[in-house]
Phi, psi and omega in degrees: 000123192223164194215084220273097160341284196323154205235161170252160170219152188212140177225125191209135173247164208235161157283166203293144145095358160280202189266193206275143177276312188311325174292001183262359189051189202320290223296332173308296172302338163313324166309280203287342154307325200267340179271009189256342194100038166245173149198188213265116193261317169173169226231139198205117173227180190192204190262349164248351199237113149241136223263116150254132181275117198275186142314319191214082193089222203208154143259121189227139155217135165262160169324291189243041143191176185236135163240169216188114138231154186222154151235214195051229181259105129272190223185032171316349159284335174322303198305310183317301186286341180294294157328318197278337172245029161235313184295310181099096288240318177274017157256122051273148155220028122214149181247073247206093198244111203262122189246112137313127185303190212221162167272344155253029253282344166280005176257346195297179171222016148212171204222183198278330164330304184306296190295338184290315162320306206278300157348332168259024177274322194291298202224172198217103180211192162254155184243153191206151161215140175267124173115146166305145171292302176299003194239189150301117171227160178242106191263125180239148169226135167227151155322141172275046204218146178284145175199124206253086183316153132306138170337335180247004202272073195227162174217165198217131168226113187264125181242126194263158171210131154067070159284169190181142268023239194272356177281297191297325181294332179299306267241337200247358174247165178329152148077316173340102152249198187308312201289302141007287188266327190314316187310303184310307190291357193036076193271326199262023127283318174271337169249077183298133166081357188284147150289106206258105141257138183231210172180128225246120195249156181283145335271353193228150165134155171186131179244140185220121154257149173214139150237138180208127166065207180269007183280190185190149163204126186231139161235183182204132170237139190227096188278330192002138154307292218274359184216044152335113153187151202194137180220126213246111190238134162208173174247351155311150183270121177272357203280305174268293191259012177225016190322299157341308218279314170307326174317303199286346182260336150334280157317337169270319180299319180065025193299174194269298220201165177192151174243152178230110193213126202208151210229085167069056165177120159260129188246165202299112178229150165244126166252154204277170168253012146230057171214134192215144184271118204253357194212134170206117181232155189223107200228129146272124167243156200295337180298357185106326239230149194240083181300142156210129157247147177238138150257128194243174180176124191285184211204092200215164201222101162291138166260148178288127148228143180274143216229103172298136194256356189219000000 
């Protein structure tokens, strides 16, 4: 039974003194959730955020931006162009749009090409990919435009691959709930004060939004064996007052492999001494932001069997 994690991710700020994103409400987003093949499972707001737990990933929307990620086949670029044309393309002043490559890339139903075309009915921007091609890799494409992030404006992302142990063995079994999984996850050790909505999918999947204050957090877990993955994104500082927290979501996963991929932050890892960092890029986009990918990979001597596929 297989489920294609890897997420599409798109992040856009509107310019100051238009109207409020949060003010255009539900029934809007809902509109633009809906062009990606996803919808709105439920709603977690607070005095800056409101969080939607999709079908297929999250929605966080502030005032003057939005973050947006889908996995499986969505069609995350639809939602993008639909927004850049009910909102209007000269209130944005920035874009920022991300494709992990997929385990499967013939069921999608664009490919990074597409979506790059079609972002240029809109916008005008460059594009880069990070990561060995053959390998885990990451595709951004951003608006050609100045934009200056605030100090604080970084965001951190750990994506696991072929996790393993006693949390993946829950997470692969029968009867598994919310409660369950928060427990395992240690969420109220790794997120003190956050507010949590999550959800728990037939037969296997668990999606988590947390907000606190203007912070935000998500995980999407896609356990299957043989195509494990799970991703964890914040705008906490991992770098500093939260350095501990990628170690510690490490340890609970255990993965084979991990990408670390981050925007105007580095965040705090002790890597193991049979884990070696085979991909390291470091990229400035014309958008303000100092991109990094990192790829890790334990160092293990495996037996080969071959997996009949037909």
């Amino acid at each position: 039974m297989f489920f294609e994690g890897s997420e599409k991710k798109v992040e856009v700020v509107v310019k100051a003194g238009g109207r409020s994103l949060r003010d255009l409400g539900k029934p809007f987003w809902e509109v633009i959730v809906a062009e990606s093949q996803a919808t709105i499972l439920s709603t977690l707001s607070n005095e800056v955020c409101d969080a939607y737990l999709l079908s297929e990933s999250s929605l966080f929307v502030w005032e003057d931006r939005f973050l947006m990620l889908t996995c499986g086949t969505t069609t995350l670029v639809n939602a993008i162009t639909k927004f850049l044309e009910s909102y209007g393309r000269d209130n944005v002043t920035m874009v920022v749009f991300q494709r992990k490559n997929e385990y499967q890339s013939h069921l999608q139903k664009t490919c990074v090409e597409d979506d790059i075309e079609a972002l240029e009915q809109f916008i005008s921007g460059t594009a880069y990919r990070l990561g060995h091609l053959d390998a885990h890799h990451n595709y951004v494409y951003h608006l050609n435009n100045h934009f200056e992030p605030e100090a604080d404006d970084f965001t951190a992302e750990l994506l696991m691959y072929h996790i393993s142990g006693p949390v993946a063995d829950y997470l692969r079994s029968e009867g598994q709930t919310a409660e369950g999984i928060r427990s395992r996850l240690q969420l109220s050790e790794l997120l003190p004060g956050f507010t949590i909505d999550d959800f728990v999918f037939e037969p296997y999947g668990y999606s988590l939004n947390a907000i606190k204050d203007g912070y935000y957090a998500t995980f999407h877990i896609t356990p299957q064996e043989r195509s494990s993955y799970v991703s964890f994104e914040t705008n906490l500082d991992v770098e500093h007052e939260h350095a501990e927290l990628f170690d510690r979501i490490l340890a609970i996963f255990q993965p084979k492999s991990y990408d670390v991929i981050s925007f105007d932050i580095t965040p705090a890892l002790t890597v193991p001494d049979q884990v070696v960092c085979i991909s390291h890029y470091e990229q400035p986009l014309a958008c303000g932001y100092q991109m990094t990918f990192r790829h890790f990979l334990e160092v293990v001597t495996e037996p080969a069997v071959a997996e009949r596929i037909i």
